[in-house]
C-alpha positions in Angstrom: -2.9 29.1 -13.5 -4.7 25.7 -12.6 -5.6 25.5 -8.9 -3.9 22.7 -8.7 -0.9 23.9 -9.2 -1.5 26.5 -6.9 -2.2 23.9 -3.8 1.3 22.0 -5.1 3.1 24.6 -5.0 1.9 26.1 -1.3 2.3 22.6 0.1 6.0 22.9 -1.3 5.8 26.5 0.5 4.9 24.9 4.1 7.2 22.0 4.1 10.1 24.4 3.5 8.7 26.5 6.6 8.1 23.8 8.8 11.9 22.4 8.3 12.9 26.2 9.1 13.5 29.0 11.8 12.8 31.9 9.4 13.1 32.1 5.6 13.6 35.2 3.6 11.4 35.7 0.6 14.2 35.4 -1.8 14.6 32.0 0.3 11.3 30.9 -0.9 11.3 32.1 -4.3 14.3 29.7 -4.6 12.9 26.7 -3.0 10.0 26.4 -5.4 10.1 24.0 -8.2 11.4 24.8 -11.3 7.8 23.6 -12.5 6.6 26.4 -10.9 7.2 30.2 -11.7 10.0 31.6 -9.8 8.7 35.0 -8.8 8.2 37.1 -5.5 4.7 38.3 -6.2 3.3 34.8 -6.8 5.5 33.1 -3.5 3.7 36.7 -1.2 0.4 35.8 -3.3 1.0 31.8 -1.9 2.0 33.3 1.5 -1.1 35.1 1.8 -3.5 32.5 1.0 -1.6 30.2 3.5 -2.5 32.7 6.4 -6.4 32.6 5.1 -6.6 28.5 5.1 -5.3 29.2 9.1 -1.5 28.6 9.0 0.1 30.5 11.8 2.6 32.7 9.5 4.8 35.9 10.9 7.8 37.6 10.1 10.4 39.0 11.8 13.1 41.1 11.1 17.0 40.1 10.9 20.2 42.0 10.0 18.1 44.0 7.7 16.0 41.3 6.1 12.2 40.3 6.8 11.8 36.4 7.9 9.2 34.6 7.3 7.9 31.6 9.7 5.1 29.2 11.2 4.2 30.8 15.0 6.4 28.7 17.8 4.3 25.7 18.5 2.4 25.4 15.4 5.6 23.5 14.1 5.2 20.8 16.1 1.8 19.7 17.5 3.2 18.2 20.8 0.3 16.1 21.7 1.3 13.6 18.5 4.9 15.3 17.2 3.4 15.5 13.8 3.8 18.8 11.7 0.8 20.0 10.1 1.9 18.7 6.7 2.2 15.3 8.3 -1.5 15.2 10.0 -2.1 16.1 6.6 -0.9 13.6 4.9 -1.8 10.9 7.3 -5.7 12.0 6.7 -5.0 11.6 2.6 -3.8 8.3 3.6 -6.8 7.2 5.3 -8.0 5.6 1.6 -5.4 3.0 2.0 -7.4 1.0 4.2 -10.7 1.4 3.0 -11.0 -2.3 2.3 -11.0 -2.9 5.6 -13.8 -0.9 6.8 -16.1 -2.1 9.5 -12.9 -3.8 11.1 -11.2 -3.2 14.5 -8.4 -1.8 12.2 -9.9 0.3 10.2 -12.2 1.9 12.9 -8.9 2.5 15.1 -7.0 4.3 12.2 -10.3 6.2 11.9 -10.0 7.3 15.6 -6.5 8.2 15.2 -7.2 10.3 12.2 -10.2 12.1 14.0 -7.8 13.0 16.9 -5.3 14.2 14.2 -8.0 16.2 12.4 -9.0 17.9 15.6 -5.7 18.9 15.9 -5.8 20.9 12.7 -7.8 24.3 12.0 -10.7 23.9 10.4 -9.5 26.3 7.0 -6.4 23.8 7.6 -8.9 20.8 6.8 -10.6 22.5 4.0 -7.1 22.6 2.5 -7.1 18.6 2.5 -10.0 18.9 0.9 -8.6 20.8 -1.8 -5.7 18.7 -1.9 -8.0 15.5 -2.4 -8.3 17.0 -6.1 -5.2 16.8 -6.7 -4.1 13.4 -5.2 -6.2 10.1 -4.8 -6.0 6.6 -4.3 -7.4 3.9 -6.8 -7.4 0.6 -4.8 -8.1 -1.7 -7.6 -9.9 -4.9 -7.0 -10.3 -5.9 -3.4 -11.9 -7.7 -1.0 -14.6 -6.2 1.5 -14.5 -7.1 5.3 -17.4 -5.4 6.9 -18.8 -8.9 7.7 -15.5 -10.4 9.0 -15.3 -8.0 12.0 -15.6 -10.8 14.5 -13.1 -13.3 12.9 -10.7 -10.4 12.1 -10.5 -9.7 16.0 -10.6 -12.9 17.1 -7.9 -13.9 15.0 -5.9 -10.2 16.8 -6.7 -12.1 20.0 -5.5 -15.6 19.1 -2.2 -13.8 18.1 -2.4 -11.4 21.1 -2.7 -14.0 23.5 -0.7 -16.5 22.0 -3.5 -19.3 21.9 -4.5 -22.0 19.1 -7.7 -21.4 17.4 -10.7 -23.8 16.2 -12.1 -22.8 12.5 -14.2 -24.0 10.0 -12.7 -23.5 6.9 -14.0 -23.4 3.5 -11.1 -24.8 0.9 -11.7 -23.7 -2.5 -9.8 -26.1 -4.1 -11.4 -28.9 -2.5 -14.9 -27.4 -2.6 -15.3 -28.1 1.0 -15.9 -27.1 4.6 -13.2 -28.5 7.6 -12.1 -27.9 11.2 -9.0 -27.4 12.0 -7.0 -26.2 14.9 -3.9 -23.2 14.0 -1.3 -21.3 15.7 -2.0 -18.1 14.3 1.3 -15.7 13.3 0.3 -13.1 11.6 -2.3 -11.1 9.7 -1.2 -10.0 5.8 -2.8 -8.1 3.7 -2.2 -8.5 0.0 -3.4 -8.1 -3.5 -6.9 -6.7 -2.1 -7.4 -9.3 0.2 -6.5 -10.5 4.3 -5.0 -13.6 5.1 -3.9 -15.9 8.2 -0.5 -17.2 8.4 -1.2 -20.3 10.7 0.8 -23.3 11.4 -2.3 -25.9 10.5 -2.1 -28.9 13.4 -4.0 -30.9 10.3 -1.2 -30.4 7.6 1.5 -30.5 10.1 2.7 -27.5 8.2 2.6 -23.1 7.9 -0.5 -22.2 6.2 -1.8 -19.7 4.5 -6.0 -19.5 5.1 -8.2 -16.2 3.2 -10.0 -14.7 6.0 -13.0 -14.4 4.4 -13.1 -18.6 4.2 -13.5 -19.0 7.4 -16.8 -19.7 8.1 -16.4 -19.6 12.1 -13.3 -19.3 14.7 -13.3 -19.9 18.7 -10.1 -19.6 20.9 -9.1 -22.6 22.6 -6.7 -22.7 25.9 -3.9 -24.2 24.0 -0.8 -22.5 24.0 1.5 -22.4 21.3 5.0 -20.8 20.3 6.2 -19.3 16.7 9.3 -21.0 15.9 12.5 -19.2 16.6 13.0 -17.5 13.3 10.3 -17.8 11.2 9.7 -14.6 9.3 6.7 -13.7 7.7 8.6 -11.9 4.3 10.5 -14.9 3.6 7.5 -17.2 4.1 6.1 -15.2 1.1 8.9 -14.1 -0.8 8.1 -16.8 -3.5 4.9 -15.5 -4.2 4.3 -13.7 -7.4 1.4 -12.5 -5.9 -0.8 -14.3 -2.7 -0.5 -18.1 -4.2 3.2 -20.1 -2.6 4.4 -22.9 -4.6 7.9 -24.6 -5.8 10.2 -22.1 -6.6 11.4 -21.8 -10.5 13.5 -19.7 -12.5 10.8 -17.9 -15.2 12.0 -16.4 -18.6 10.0 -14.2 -19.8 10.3 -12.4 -23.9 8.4 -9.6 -24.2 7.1 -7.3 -27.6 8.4 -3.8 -27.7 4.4 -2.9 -27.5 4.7 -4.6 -23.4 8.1 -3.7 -22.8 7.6 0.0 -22.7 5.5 -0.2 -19.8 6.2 -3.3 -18.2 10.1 -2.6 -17.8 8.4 0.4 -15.6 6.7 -1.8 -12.7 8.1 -4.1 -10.2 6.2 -7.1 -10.3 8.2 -9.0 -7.9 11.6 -8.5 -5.6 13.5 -11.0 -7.8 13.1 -9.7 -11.5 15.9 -8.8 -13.8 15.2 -6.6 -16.7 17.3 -7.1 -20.1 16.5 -4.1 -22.7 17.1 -5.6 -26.1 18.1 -4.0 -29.6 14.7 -4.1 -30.7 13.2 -2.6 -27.7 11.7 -6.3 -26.8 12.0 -6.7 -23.0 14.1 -9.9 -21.1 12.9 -10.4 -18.0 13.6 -13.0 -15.9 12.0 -13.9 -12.5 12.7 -16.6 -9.1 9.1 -17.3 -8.2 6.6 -20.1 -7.3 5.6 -21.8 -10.0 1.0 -21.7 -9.5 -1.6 -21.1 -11.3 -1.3 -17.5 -10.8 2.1 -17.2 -12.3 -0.2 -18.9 -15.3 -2.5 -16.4 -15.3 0.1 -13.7 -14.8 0.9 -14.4 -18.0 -1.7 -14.9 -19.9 -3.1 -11.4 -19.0 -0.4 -10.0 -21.1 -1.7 -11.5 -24.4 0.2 -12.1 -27.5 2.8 -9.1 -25.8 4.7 -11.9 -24.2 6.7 -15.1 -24.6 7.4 -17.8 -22.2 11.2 -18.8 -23.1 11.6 -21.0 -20.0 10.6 -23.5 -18.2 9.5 -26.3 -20.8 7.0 -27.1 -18.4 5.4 -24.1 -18.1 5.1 -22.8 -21.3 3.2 -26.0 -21.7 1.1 -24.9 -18.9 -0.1 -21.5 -20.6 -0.1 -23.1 -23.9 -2.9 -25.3 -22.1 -4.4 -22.7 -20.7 -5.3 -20.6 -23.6 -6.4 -24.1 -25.6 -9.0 -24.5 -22.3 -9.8 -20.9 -22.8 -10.9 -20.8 -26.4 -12.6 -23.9 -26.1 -14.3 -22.9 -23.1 -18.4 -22.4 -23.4 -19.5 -20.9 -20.0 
């Protein structure tokens, strides 16, 4: 049998032991999956090679009947009240945040996962280990924030303290470098990359500014207040994916090649999905209407159809002209 399988099916094991006061091994043999085989001499086999990763197993014996347990305290870890299967999965976790390494944030979530891993025996940690083969985390394109440190806190501070910050602040879309003073709300982190919500004193307006634009950032003594019930998920709600814009109703036809994976994903909170006779895909979407949506859409090829708006199938009509004509 794979080893895989082996590690899946012992972590199944443990969960059902931690959420226990004693299980018989008939117990066991019925709790594993039905992917698994269903026999007493692989669960004592499983049992066994839990006691040699470290896991504090005993029996004891009830109205006839041999129970088997985790030792009293090893349930529980008092110090954090985490199980062991939770400290586990919290270190598997620790991926997540890699794009954030060198930051406050990540460092801190480093220390806490240290602590949790010296709470753990060390064949308990060589059983992450194995578990790593079996379970990983592909994070896709992303951002890297190593050099941002010092904006990245300062920005923790401005929020914090409740003060009004001075940045420069590279625009893309304007190809240039401004200062500007914000109230900064909140840190999000999306799509790969980290961004400011900040009312902008400039704009008069809510903001949203890429951390890794700004150039430079210094507190100011100017206190400011987040207005009574702004919330940070509507601000974005809109967004397909980072970009906010006018909000439109999107139509969206696609092939039966598309549809049989896209009808799978959520691509945004809003979406409706229409299965069709043909096994074409209906999908139809509330978002901002950006150049993001655009290219959204073009990434799915010739596997998609923009029914409506007029004005944006024009847009990706566009689009692909500017592509095939393009010569960088």
């Amino acid at each position: 049998m794979p080893r895989n399988d082996q590690i899946t099916r012992q972590w199944q094991l443990l969960r059902r032991l931690e959420g226990s006061t004693g299980l018989t091994l008939q117990d066991l043999v019925d709790s594993v999956s039905e992917d698994f085989p269903k026999n007493s001499r692989t669960v004592r086999r499983d049992l066994e090679a839990l006691e040699a990763a470290g896991f504090p197993l005993v029996t004891d014996r009830f109205n006839g009947q041999t129970r088997w347990k985790l030792m009293e305290g090893f349930r529980d870890i008092p110090a954090l009240g985490f199980s062991a299967t939770e400290l586990m999965a919290l270190l598997l976790s620790r991926n997540l945040l890699r794009p954030l390494e060198g930051t406050e944030i990540q460092a801190s979530l480093n220390s806490a996962l240290s602590k949790a891993s010296a709470a753990l025996p060390l064949q308990s940690l060589e059983y992450v280990r194995s578990m790593e083969q079996i379970f990983s985390v592909g994070l896709g394109p992303h951002k890297n924030y190593r050099r941002h440190k010092q904006t990245i806190d300062a920005i923790s501070q401005a929020i914090d303290k409740r003060r009004t910050a001075q940045i420069r602040y590279y625009s893309a879309s304007r190809n240039a470098t401004g200062r500007r003073e914000v109230g900064p709300y909140h840190l999000w982190y999306a799509a790969g990359g980290l961004y400011l919500i900040a009312y902008c004193h400039l704009r008069q307006d809510v903001r949203m500014f890429a951390v890794e634009r700004i150039q430079s950032i210094s507190l100011t003594d100017h206190p400011y207040q987040m207005p009574l019930g702004f919330n940070v998920e509507e601000y974005v709600r809109d967004a397909l994916i980072v970009m906010r814009g006018r909000r439109i109703e999107v139509e969206l036809l696609f092939s039966k090649p598309a549809a049989a994976w896209v009808k799978d994903k959520t691509w945004h909170p809003s979406q409706q999905m229409f299965p069709l006779k043909n096994n074409n895909l209906r999908m139809i979407l509330h978002v901002a209407d950006t150049s993001e949506l655009v290219g959204w859409i073009l990434s799915f090829g010739s596997r998609v159809q923009v029914v409506k708006p007029e004005t944006l199938r024009t847009k990706v009509k566009e689009e692909a002209k500017k592509i095939l004509g393009s010569k960088v």
